[in-house]
Each structure stands twice: as C-alpha cells, then as structure tokens.
C-alpha positions as CSV (number, residue, x, y, z in Angstrom):
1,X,0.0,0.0,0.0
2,X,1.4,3.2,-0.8
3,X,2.4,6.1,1.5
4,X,-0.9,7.9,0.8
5,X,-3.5,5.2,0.7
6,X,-2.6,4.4,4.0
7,X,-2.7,8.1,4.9
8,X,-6.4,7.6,3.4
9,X,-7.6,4.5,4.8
10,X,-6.3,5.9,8.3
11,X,-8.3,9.2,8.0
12,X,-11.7,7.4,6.5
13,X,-11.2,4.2,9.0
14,X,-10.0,6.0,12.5
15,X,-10.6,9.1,13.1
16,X,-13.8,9.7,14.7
17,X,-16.9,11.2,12.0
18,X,-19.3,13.6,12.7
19,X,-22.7,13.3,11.3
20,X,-23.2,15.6,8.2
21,X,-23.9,15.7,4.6
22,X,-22.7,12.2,3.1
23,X,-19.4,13.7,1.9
24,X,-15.8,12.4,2.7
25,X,-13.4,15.2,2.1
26,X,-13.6,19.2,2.2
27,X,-12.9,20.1,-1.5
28,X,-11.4,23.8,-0.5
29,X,-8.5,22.4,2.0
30,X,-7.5,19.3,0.8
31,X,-3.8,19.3,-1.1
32,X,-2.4,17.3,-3.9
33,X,0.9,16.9,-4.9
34,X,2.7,16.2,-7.9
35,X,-0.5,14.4,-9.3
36,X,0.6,11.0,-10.9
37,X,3.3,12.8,-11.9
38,X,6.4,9.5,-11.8
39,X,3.1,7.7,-12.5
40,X,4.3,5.4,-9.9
41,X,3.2,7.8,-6.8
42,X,-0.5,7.9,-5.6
43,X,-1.4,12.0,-4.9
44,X,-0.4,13.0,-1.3
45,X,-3.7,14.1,0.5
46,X,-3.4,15.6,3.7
47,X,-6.5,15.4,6.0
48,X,-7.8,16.9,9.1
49,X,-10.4,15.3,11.4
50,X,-12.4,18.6,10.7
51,X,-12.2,17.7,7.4
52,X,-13.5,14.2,6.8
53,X,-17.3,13.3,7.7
54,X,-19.6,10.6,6.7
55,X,-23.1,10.6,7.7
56,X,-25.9,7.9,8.1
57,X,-24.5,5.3,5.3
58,X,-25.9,5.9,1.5
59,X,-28.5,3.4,1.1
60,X,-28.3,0.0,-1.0
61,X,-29.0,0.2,-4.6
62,X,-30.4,-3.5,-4.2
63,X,-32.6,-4.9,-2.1
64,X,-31.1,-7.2,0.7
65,X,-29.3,-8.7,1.4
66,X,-26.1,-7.7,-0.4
67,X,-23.4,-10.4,-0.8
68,X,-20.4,-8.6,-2.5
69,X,-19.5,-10.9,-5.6
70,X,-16.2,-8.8,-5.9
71,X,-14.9,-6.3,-4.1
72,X,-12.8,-2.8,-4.6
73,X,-9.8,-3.1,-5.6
74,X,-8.0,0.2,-6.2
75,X,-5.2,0.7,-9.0
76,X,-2.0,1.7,-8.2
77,X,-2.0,4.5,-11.3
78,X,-4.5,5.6,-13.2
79,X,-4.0,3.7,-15.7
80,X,-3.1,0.5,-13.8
81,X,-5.5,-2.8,-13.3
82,X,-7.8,-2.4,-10.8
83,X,-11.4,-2.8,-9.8
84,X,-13.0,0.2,-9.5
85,X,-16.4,-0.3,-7.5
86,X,-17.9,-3.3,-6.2
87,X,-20.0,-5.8,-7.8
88,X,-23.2,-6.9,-6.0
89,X,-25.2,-9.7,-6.1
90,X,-28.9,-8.6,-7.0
91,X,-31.1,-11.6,-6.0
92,X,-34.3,-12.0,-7.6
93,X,-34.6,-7.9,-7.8
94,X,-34.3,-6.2,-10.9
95,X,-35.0,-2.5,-9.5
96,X,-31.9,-0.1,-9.0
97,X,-32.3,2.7,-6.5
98,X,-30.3,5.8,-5.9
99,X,-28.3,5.6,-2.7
100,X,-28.4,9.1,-2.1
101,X,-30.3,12.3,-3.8
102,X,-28.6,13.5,-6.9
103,X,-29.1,14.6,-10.8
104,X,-28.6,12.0,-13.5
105,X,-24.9,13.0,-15.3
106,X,-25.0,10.1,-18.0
107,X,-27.6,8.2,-19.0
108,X,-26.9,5.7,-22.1
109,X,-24.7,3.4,-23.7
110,X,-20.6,2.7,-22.9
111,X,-19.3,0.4,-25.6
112,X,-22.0,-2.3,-25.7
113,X,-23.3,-1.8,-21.8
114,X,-26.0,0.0,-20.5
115,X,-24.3,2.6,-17.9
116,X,-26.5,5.6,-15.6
117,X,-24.6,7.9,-13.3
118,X,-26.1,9.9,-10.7
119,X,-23.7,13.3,-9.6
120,X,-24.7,14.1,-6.0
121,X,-23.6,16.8,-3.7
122,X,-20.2,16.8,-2.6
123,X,-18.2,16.0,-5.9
124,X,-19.7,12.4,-5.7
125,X,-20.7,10.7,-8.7
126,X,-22.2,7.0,-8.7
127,X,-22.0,4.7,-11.4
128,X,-24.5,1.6,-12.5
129,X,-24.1,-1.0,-14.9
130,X,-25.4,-3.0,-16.7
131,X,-28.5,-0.7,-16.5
132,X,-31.1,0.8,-18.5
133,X,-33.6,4.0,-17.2
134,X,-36.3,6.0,-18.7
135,X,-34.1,8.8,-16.9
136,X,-32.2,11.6,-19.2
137,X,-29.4,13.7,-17.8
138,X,-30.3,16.6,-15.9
139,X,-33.3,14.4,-14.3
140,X,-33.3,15.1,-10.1
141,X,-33.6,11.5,-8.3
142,X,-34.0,11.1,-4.7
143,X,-33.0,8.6,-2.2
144,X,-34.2,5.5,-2.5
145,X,-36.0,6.0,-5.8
146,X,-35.9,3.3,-8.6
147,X,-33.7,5.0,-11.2
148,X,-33.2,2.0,-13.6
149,X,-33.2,-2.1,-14.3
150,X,-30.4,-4.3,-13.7
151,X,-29.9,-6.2,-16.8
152,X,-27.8,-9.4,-17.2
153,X,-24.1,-9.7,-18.5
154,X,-21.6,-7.9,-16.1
155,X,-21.5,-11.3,-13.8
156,X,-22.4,-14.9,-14.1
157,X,-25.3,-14.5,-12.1
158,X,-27.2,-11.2,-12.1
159,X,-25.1,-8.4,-10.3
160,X,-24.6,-4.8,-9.9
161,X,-21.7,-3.1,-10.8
162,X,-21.7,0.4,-8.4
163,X,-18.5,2.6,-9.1
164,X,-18.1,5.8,-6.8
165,X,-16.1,8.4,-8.1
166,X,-15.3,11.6,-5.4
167,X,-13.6,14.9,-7.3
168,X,-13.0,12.2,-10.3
169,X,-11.0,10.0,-8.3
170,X,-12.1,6.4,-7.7
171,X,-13.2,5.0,-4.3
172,X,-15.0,2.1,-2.7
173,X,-18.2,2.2,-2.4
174,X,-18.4,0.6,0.6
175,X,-17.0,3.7,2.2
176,X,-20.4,5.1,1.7
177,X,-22.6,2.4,2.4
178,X,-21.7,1.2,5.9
179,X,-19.6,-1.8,4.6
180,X,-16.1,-1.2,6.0
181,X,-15.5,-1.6,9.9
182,X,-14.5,1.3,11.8
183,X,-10.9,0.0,12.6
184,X,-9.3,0.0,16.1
185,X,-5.7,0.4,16.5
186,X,-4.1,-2.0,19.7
187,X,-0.8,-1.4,21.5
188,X,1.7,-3.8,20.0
189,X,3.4,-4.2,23.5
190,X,3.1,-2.3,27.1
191,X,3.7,1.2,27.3
C-alpha cells in the first residue's frame, strides 16, 4: 500500500466522524501533490479530522441482502489494473435505486453496456451498470427512488456493478454504504 493510501484508509477508518452531509473530504482544504506525476506515486492528500465526515450510510441500490460478488480493488496508477467499484449480487430484484439524492450526469450506452450515473452533492458521482432508465441527464432523483433495471451480463449471475467516483477519483463504495468496519488500533506491547 502506498504512502498515501494508507494516509487515506487511516483518516476514513480512525478518526472519529461527525454526522453531516454524506461527503468524505472538504474540497477547499485538501492538497495534492505532484498528481501522478512519476506515474508510480498515488497523490499525497493531507486530512484533518475537521475535514472528513460521513453521515448515516448511503443506502443499498439493491434490495437485501447484499453479498459482495467482488470487491474494490484500487489501482495503483490511473492507468493501472484495478477494480473500480464493487459488484453486487442482486437476488431476484431487478430495480436499481439511488443511494443518495442526486441529478442524473449520463444516461446511455458505454461500448456495448448499458451505464446511468447519478452526480450528487459533494463532488460524488455514482456509477450503474449493466442498466437501463427512462431517466435523461439533468433528471433530479431522490434517495431510495428506482432509477433503472439491472440487466444481465456484467457477472455470471445477475449483479450490480456500483463505481463511486469523489472529485473524479475512484473509491470504494463501501465507504459510503456502511460496509467497511470502523478500525481500532491495539498497542503492539506495554507502554
């Protein structure tokens, strides 16, 4: 794990959160340096507790229960391999709901997949797929409204693929939806 990832994970896992707007990062004081620049480096981000909050989790864009086919798995680069949201298992449901309020961004066809994305306050923006909607961009959703249909093809067995993208840089979605324990750090020996 990189320098700061860890910096990341630390200040979205351990510091304590205050309830507010679901929105992970004040936009006007966080820094990045020498973005990508080696290509090899992640941006350094430097947070304060001020700074990061989470509220009440989004909510599912399935119905329950949520088995996580595949997980998150962040790229080193840009331009590296990775997995870049999560992929859930939909059960029997076909019915795709927004997590959180928002305005449709893109509504409509990526190669040969049917894709929606929702922007929602905070420099979020959630993507679905494989899904099709009646929706156009510029439509205003709310929380917990059915936005689109699942359709098959992304997994062997119908799933969701949900990307979350926060000032155009990837993250998990679990971040958002309750799914990562709060970590607790233990002494290593006796102080």
């Amino acid at each position: 794990m990189l320098r700061a990832d860890i910096r990341l994970f630390i200040a979205l896992t351990v510091l304590p959160l205050s309830v507010a707007e679901p929105h992970a990062v004040s936009a006007a004081t966080t820094t990045t340096t020498a973005p990508y620049g080696a290509r090899d480096r992640a941006p350094t981000l430097a947070f304060t507790e001020a700074e990061v909050t989470i509220s009440t989790p989004w909510d599912w864009p399935v119905a329950p229960p949520h088995p996580i086919i595949r997980p998150y798995l962040a790229p080193e680069t840009p331009y590296s391999a990775g997995h870049r949201g999560i992929d859930i298992d939909s059960g029997s449901s076909s019915d795709v709901r927004a997590p959180s309020d928002g305005i449709v961004h893109f509504a409509g066809t990526v190669v040969d997949r049917p894709v929606l994305s929702i922007r929602h306050p905070g420099g979020f923006i959630t993507s679905y797929e494989p899904v099709t909607t009646t929706l156009a961009r510029g439509d205003v959703v709310v929380r917990g409204e059915v936005v689109g249909q699942l359709q098959a093809g992304h997994c062997a067995r119908p799933c969701l693929h949900l990307g979350v993208r926060l000032d155009g840089e990837y993250v998990s979605p679990l971040i958002y939806l309750g799914g990562i324990p709060r970590a607790i750090l233990l002494p290593t020996r006796e102080l």
